[in-house]
C-alpha positions in Angstrom: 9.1 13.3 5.1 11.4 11.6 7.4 14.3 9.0 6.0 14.3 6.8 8.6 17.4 4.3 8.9 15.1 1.7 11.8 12.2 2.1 9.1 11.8 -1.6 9.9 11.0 -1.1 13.8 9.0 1.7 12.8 6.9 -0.5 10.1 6.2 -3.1 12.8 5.2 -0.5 15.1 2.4 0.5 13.2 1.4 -2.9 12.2 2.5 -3.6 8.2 3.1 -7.2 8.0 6.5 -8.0 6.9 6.0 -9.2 3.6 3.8 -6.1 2.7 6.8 -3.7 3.9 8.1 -1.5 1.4 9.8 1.9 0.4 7.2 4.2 1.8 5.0 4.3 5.0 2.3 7.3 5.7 -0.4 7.8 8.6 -3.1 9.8 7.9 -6.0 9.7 10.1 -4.7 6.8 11.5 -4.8 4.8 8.7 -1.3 2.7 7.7 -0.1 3.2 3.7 2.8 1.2 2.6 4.2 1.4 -0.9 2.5 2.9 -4.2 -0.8 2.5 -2.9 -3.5 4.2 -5.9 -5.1 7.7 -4.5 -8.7 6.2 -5.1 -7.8 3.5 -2.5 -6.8 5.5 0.0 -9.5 7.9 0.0 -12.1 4.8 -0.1 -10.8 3.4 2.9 -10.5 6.2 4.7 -14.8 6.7 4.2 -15.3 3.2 4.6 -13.3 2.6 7.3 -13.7 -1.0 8.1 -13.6 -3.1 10.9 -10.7 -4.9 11.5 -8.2 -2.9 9.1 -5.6 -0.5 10.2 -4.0 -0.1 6.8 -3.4 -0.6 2.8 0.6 -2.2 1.4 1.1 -2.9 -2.2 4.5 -4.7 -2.0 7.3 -4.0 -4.0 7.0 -1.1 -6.8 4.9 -2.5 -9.4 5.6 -1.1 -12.7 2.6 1.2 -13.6 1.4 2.1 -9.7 1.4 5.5 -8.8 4.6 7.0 -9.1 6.2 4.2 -10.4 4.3 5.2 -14.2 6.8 5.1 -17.5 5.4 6.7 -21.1 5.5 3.7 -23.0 5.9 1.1 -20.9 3.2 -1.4 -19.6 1.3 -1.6 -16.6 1.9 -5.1 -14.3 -0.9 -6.7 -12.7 -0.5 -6.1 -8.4 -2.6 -6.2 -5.5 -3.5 -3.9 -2.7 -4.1 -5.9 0.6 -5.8 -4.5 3.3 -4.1 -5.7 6.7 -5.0 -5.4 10.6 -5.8 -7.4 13.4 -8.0 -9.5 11.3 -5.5 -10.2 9.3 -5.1 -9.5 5.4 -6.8 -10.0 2.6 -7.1 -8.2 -1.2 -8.9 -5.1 -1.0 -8.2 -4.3 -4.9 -6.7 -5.3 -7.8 -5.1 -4.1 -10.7 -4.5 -5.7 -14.1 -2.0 -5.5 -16.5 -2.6 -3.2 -19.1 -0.3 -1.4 -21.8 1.8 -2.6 -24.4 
């Protein structure tokens, strides 16, 4: 883990749009994950690999993604965007659920 004070430049660098950056950025098999992107995501896209897409963002820290879970609390509805050269467009979606 690296706390990076240019984690801007280094976002941009890999490719994550602006308005999907957020808190954390990983590479792993030279795929792009920004934010609290769900496991099950990851490991799809990774198989799937698909043309055009270099990466997954969920934006911001929705209540209820992964590691951003409260006992108690409700889950908000967010997106996770797939984004590349092609562009970026919803890859999944999660609804609210909880209280």
């Amino acid at each position: 883990m690296i706390d990076d004070a240019r984690r801007n430049a280094y976002q941009g660098r890999l490719g994550v749009p602006q308005n999907l950056a957020s808190c954390h950025t990983a590479v792993i098999n030279g795929l792009v994950f920004e934010g609290h992107v769900p496991i099950a995501d990851m490991k799809r896209i990774l198989r799937e690999r698909p043309r055009g897409v270099t990466g997954l963002a969920v934006s911001g820290m929705p209540m209820g993604s992964p590691g951003m879970e409260v006992p108690g609390n409700r889950r908000a509805a967010y997106v996770v965007t797939a984004f590349g050269p092609a562009g970026t467009r919803v890859y999944a979606r999660y609804v609210a659920r909880g209280l």
